[in-house]
N, C-alpha and C positions, 0 to 999 in steps of 0.2 A: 443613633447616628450610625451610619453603613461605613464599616471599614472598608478603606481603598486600598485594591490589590498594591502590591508590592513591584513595583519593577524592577528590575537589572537594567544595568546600566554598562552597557559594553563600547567597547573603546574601539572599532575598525581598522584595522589598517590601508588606510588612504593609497597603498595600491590595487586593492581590492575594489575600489568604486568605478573604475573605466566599464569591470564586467558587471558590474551591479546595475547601474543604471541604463533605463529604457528597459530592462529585463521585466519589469511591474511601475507599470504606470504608477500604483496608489503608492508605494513607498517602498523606500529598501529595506525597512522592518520586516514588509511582510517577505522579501524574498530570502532575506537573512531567516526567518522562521519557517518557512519553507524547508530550507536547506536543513534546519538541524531536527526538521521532521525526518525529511527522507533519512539523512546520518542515522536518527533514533530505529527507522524504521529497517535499515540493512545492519545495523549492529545487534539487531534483535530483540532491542532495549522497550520497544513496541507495536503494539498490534497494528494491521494495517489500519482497521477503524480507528484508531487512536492517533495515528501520526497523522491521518487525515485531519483529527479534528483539531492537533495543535495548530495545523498551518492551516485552519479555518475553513478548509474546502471540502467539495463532497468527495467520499469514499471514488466515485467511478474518475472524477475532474485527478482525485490525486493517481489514480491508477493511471491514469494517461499521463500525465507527468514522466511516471516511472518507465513508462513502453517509451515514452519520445527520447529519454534519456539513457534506453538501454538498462534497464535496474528491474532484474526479474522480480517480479511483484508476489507471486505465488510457487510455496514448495512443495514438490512432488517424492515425498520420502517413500522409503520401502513399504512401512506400515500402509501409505495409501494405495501403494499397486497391488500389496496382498488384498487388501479391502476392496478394489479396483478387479481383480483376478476372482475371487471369492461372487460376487455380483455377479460378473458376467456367467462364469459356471450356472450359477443361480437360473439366470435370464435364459441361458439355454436350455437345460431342463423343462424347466417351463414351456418353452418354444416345443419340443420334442412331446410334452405332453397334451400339449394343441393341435401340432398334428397328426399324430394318432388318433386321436377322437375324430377329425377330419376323415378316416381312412375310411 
C-alpha cells in the first residue's frame, strides 16, 4: 500500500485573497507555492533549480518570473570576475598567438 504524502494545512489570511486570485487560474495553492519558492529562493535557502521545481515550473518559466518581478536571479561574486578576468587574459594570449603566425 503506497503512503500518501503528508500535507500542511495553512490557514490564509482572508485579506490576502483580493491579491491572490485571477493571479493563477488553476489555484491559490499553486501561487501561494510559488511565492514560498521565490522567499526560499532569495533567502538562499535554495538552488534556482530547486525553487523551480517546488513551485512546479520550468527552471527558464521561473527565471521569468523573477525578471518580471524585479528579483535578480543570478550572482555575480568576486570569485566569478576573478574567474571572468583570468579567461579573458587566457583568450587574449591566444588571440596574439594567432596572429603572429598570421604575420
Amino acid at each position: 500500500m503506497a503512503m500518501e504524502e503528508p500535507k500542511a494545512k495553512v490557514e490564509i489570511n482572508p485579506e490576502f485573497l483580493p491579491f491572490l486570485k485571477g493571479v493563477n487560474d488553476d489555484s491559490i495553492d499553486e501561487d501561494v507555492n510559488l511565492s514560498l519558492a521565490i522567499y526560499l529562493f532569495t533567502a538562499k535557502k535554495v538552488t534556482l533549480a530547486r525553487a523551480a521545481e517546488l513551485a512546479a515550473i520550468s527552471i527558464s518559466d521561473f527565471i521569468q518570473i523573477l525578471i518580471d518581478h524585479n528579483i535578480h536571479w543570478a550572482e555575480y561574486t568576486e570569485a566569478h570576475k576573478m574567474q571572468d578576468d583570468e579567461t579573458i587574459k587566457y583568450i587574449l594570449r591566444e588571440d596574439d598567438k594567432y596572429d603572429e603566425s598570421d604575420k
